[in-house]
N, C-alpha and C positions, 0 to 999 in steps of 0.2 A: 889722604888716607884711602885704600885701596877700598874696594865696592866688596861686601861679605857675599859670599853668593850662595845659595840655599840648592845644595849639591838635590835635596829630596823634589824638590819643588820643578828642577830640571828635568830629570827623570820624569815625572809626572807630565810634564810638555811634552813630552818626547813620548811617553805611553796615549796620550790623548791625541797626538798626530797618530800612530798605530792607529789609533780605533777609528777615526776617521777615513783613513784611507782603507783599514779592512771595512764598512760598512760600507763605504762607497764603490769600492772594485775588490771585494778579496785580500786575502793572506799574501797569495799569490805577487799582488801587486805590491809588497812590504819590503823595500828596501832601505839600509841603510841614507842612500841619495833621495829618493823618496820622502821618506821621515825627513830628511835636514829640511828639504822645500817647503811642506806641509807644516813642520814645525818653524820652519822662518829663524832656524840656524845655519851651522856649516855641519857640513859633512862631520868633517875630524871635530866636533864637539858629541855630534850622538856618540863620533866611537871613542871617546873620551871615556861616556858612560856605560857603551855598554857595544864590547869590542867582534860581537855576532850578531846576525841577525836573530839566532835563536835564544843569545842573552836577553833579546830589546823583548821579543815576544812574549818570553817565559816571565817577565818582567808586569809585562801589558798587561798578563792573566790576574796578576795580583790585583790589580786595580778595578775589573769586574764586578769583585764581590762588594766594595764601595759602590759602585753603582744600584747593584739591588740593594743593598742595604739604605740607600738614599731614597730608593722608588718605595722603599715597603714601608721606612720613617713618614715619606709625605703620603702614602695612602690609606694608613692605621686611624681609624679614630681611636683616641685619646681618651680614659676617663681623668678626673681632677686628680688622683692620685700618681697618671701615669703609665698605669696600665691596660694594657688592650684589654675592650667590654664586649665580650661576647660575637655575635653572628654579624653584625654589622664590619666590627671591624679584620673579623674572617676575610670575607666577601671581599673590603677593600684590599686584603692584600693580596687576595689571589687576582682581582683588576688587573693590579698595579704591577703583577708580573707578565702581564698578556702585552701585545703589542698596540696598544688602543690609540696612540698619539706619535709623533715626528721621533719624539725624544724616547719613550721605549722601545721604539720599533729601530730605531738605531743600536740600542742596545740588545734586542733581540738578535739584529743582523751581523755585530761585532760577536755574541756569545757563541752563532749558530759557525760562524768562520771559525774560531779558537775549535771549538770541537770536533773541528777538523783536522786542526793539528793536533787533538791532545790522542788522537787515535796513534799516532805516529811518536808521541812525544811522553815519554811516562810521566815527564815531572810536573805537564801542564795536564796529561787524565789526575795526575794526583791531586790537583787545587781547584778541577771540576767534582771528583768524590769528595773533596772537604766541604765543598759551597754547597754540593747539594745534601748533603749530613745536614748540613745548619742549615739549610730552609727545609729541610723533612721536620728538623726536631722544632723549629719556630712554628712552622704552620700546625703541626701536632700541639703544641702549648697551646694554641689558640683555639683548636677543635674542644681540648680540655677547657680553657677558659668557657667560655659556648657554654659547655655542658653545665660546668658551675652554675651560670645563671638561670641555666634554663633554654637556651635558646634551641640546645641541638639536644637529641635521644642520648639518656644518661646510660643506655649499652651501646655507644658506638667505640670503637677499638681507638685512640687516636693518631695512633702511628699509623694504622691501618689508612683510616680515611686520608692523612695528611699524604699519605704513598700513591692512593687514587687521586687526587687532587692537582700534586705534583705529573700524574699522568695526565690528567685534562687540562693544565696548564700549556705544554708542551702541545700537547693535538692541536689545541684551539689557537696554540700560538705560529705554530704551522699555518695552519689554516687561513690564519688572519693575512700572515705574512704574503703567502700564496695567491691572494683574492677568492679562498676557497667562501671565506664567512668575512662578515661586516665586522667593526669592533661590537657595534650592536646586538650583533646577533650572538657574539664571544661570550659580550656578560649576562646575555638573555640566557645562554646554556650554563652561564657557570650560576646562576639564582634555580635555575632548574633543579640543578643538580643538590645545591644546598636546601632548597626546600622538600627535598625528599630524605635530609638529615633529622628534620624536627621533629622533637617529641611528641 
């Protein structure tokens, strides 16, 4: 009986060689040949799936938004019902989107390459505006949750701060990237900044 082969699950090899070789050398360094090596296929199988390189990329971008979406699941504390509680679990998801460890800072260096090409590329700036809509409107629920409990000033704007927030993410993830600031010194400014949220 012939082996079923999980056509999604290829793809996804094949987007995860991408992101490897963009955090390690660049966009630039993305080729078809490339990808077969790193993914430990042949050539004519990537192009099986996906017949440009600007198919495999546009591709790649989709898979991103799993990424944070995995980093802000594992950095959320939890209450028993399921739902993120207040300033605590703020805090950890703005962490969890800095570059503090191996594995987001790789994710950092794959994001900051894409947005390179989506300058050039409408269809991958399109699914950098969608990702960043949904963690404007994620981290603005949670500013909102906060305030429920208590934790943050019941007049702060939440879209507003979640839009600052989103900007001090970015800086500080620059920064980290750069050797400008420590991860240390990342979550020391970003408690800073939330403790001048509180009621």
């Amino acid at each position: 009986m012939p082996k079923r082969v999980d056509h999604e699950e290829r793809r996804r090899l094949i987007a995860e060689a991408v992101r490897r070789i963009a955090a390690d050398r660049g966009l630039e360094a993305v080729s078809l040949g490339e990808v077969a090596a790193e993914a430990g296929i042949s050539k004519g199988l990537v192009q099986h799936y996906f017949p440009s390189k600007d198919e495999m990329l546009r591709y790649a971008t989709t898979t991103l938004r799993d990424h944070v979406d995995s980093r802000l699941a594992n950095g959320v504390t939890r209450g028993a019902n399921g739902v993120t509680q207040g300033a605590p679990s703020l805090r950890a998801a703005v962490v969890a989107l800095l570059p503090v460890d191996d594995a987001s800072r790789t994710e950092a260096l794959v994001a900051n390459a894409f947005l390179m090409r989506a300058l050039k590329d409408p269809e991958i700036a399109d699914r950098f505006r969608a990702g960043h809509a949904q963690l404007r409107e994620a981290l603005a629920a949670m500013v909102a949750d906060a305030q429920t409990v208590g934790d943050l000033s019941a007049d702060l704007d939440p879209t507003l701060e979640a839009d600052l927030l989103l900007a001090l993410i970015a800086g500080l993830g620059d920064a980290v990237l750069l050797g400008h600031r420590t991860p240390e010194e990342a979550a020391a400014l970003v408690d800073h900044h939330l403790s001048r949220l509180t009621g």
